[in-house]
Each structure stands twice: as structure tokens, then as C-alpha cells.
C-alpha positions in Angstrom: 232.2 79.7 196.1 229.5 81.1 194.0 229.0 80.2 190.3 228.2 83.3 188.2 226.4 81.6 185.8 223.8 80.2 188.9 223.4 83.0 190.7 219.8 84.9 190.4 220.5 88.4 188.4 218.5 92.0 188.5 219.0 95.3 186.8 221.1 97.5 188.0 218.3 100.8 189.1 221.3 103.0 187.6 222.2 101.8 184.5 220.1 98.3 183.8 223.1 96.3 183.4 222.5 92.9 184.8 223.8 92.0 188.3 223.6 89.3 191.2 220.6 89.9 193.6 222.5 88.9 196.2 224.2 92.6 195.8 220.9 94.0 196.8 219.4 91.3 199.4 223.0 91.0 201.6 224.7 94.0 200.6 221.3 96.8 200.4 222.9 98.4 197.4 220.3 98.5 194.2 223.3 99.1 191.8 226.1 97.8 190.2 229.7 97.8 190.7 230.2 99.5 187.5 227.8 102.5 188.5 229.5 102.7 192.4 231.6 105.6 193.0 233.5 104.3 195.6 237.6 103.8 194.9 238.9 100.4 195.6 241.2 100.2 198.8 244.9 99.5 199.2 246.3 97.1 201.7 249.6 98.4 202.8 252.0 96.2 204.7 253.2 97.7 208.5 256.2 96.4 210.4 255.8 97.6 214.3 258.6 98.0 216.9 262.3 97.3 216.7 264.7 95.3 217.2 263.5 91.7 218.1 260.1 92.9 219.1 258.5 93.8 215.7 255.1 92.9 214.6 254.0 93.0 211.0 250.5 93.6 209.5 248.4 94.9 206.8 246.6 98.2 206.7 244.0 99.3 204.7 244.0 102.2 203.4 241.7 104.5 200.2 242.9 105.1 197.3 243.4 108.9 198.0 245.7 107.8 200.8 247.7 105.5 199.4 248.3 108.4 196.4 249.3 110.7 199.5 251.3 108.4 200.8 253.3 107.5 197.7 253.9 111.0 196.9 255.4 111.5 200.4 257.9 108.9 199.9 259.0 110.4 196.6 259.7 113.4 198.8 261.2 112.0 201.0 263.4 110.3 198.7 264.7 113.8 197.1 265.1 115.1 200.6 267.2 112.3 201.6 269.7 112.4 198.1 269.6 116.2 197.6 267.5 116.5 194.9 264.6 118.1 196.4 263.6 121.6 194.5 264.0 124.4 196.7 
């Protein structure tokens, strides 16, 4: 595990915030976490098949999905009780 406080540090080419070099020499990106765009994932967990033939596992899964995916199920909620709105 790396120690923070050993780890060689650059400016960030965005913003000039200080950040590990490693970022840029494993990675190839020249900026810091702060000035990425991307959303963090979501890890969902998936149960396969029926019965006594099931199989559970993880699926990731953006940010944007897992929103979609959430509202879907408080759909599908209201459809299953009858409070759905017409």
C-alpha cells in the first residue's frame, strides 16, 4: 500500500492542485481527481437462475444507470400497490 506522504507529487495541468505522479506515469491522465468529470460507478449485486441453480455476482454499473434503475423500481413499486398516477 502506498503512503501518501512518500509518494512523488505534480500539478495538476487543470487546476495546479498537487497530485501523485503516479496518476500521470501509470494512469496517462495529467489531472486530478478533483478536475475529472467522470461519475463514480455503482456495483450492483445480481442473483442468476432459480431455484437451486442461482449464481450471485456484482455488476458495475454508471452512475446514470444506477439513477435509472432506482427510479424504475419506484415504479415498479406503485404499479405493484396501486399507487401509480395514471
Amino acid at each position: 500500500m502506498c503512503n501518501m506522504n512518500s509518494m512523488e507529487m505534480i500539478d495538476c495541468v487543470r487546476c495546479g492542485a498537487a497530485m501523485p505522479k503516479l496518476r500521470l506515469t501509470k494512469f496517462g491522465y495529467d489531472f486530478c481527481v478533483n478536475c475529472s468529470t467522470e461519475r463514480p460507478k455503482v456495483g450492483i449485486s445480481v442473483t442468476l437462475g432459480s431455484g437451486d441453480n442461482t449464481a450471485n455476482t456484482i455488476q458495475v454499473i454508471t452512475s446514470e444507470q444506477y439513477d435509472s434503475l432506482k427510479k424504475q423500481e419506484e415504479l415498479n413499486k406503485k404499479v405493484k400497490f396501486g399507487d401509480a398516477e395514471s
